[in-house]
C-alpha positions in Angstrom: -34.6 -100.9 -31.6 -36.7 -102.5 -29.1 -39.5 -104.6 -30.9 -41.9 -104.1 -28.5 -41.3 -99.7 -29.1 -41.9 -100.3 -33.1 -43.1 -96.6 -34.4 -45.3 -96.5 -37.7 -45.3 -92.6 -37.4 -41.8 -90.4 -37.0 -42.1 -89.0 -33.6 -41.6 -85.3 -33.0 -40.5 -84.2 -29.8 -40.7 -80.4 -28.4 -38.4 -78.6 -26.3 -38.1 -75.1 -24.7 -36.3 -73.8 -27.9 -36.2 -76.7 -30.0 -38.2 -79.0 -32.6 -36.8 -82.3 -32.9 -38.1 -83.8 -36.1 -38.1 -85.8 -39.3 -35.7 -84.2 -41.8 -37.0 -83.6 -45.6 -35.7 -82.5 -48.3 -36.3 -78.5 -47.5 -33.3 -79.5 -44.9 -30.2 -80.1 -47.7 -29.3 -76.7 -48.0 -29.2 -75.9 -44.0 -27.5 -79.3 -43.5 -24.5 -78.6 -46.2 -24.2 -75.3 -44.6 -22.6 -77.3 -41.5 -21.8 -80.6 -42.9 -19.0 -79.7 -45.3 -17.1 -78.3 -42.2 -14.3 -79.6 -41.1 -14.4 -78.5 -37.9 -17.8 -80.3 -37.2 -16.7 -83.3 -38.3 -13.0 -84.1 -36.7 -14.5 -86.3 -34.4 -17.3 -88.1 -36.3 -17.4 -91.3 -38.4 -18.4 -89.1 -41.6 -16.6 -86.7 -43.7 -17.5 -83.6 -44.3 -19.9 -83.1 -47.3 -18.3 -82.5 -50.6 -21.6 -80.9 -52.2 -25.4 -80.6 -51.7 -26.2 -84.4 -53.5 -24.0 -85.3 -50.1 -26.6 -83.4 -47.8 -29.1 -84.7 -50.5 -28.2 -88.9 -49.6 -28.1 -88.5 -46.0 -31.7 -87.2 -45.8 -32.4 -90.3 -48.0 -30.4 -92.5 -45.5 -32.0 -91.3 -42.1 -35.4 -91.7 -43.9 -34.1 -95.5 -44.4 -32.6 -95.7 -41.3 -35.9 -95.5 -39.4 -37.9 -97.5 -41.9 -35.1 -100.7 -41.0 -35.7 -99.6 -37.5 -32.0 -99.0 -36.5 -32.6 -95.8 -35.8 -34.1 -92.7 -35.3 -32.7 -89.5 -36.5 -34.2 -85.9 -35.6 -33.1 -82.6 -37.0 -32.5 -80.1 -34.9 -34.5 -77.0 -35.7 -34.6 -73.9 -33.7 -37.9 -73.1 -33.2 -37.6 -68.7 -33.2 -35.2 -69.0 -36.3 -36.8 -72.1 -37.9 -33.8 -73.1 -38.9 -32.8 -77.1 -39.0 -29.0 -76.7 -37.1 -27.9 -80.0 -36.7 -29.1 -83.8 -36.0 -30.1 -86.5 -33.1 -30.1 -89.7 -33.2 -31.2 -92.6 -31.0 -29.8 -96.2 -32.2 -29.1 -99.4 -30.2 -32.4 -98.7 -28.6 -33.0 -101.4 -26.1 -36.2 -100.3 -23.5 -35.7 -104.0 -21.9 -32.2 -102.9 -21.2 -32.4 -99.3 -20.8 -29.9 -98.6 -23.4 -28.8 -96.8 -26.5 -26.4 -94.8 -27.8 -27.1 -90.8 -28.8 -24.7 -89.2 -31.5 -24.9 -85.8 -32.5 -23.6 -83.1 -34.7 -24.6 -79.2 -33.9 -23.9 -76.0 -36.3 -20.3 -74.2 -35.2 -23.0 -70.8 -34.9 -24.8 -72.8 -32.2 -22.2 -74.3 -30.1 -21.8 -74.0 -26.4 -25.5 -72.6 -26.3 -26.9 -75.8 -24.2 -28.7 -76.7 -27.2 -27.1 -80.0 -27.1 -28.5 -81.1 -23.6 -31.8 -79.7 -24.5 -31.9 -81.9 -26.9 -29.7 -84.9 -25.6 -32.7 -84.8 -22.5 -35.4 -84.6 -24.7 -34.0 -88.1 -26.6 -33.8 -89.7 -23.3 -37.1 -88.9 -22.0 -38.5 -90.5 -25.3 -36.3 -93.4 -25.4 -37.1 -94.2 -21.6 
């Protein structure tokens, strides 16, 4: 990240239909529910999560993540289910540049409902 963009405080960002927010560890469950899919994660650099202490370690490793400042990783909660459905993340932050890189991963129930670019926007405005 950006040195000059350092955050002491996990920023929370508010869509239309979505929170995008600091994941804790009332989140495992609904993360293992789509993280030991296949299907969601054919195309990412993770494998899908052989049990909950999986879900468990990746709470513990976005928490981390931030604190190092590489990045910044938002679950996705649906505000009128509040129900965390996938994760954001903003890394390679560079304001001076106006770059980064977004990944994503989204809930096969949730697909193809633009919640994706609602969120993917909502990074961007914050990031820039």
């Amino acid at each position: 990240m950006n040195r000059d963009h350092i955050l002491n405080v996990f920023p929370q960002i508010e869509t239309e239909r979505l929170i995008l927010r600091k994941l804790t560890g009332k989140d495992i469950e609904d993360i293992f529910e789509y993280a030991n899919g296949q299907d969601v994660t054919e195309f990412l650099t993770w494998y899908p999560h052989k049990n909950i202490q999986d879900s468990a370690d990746f709470v513990k490793f976005t928490w981390k993540q931030f604190q190092k400042e590489i990045s910044i990783v938002w679950g996705i909660e649906i505000k009128e289910d509040k129900k965390m459905i996938g994760t954001i993340d903003l890394r390679n932050w560079n304001t001076d540049d106006r770059c980064g890189e977004i990944g994503y991963v989204i809930a096969p129930k949730y697909w193809k409902r633009g919640i994706t670019s609602e969120a993917m926007k909502a990074v961007i405005n914050f990031g820039f």
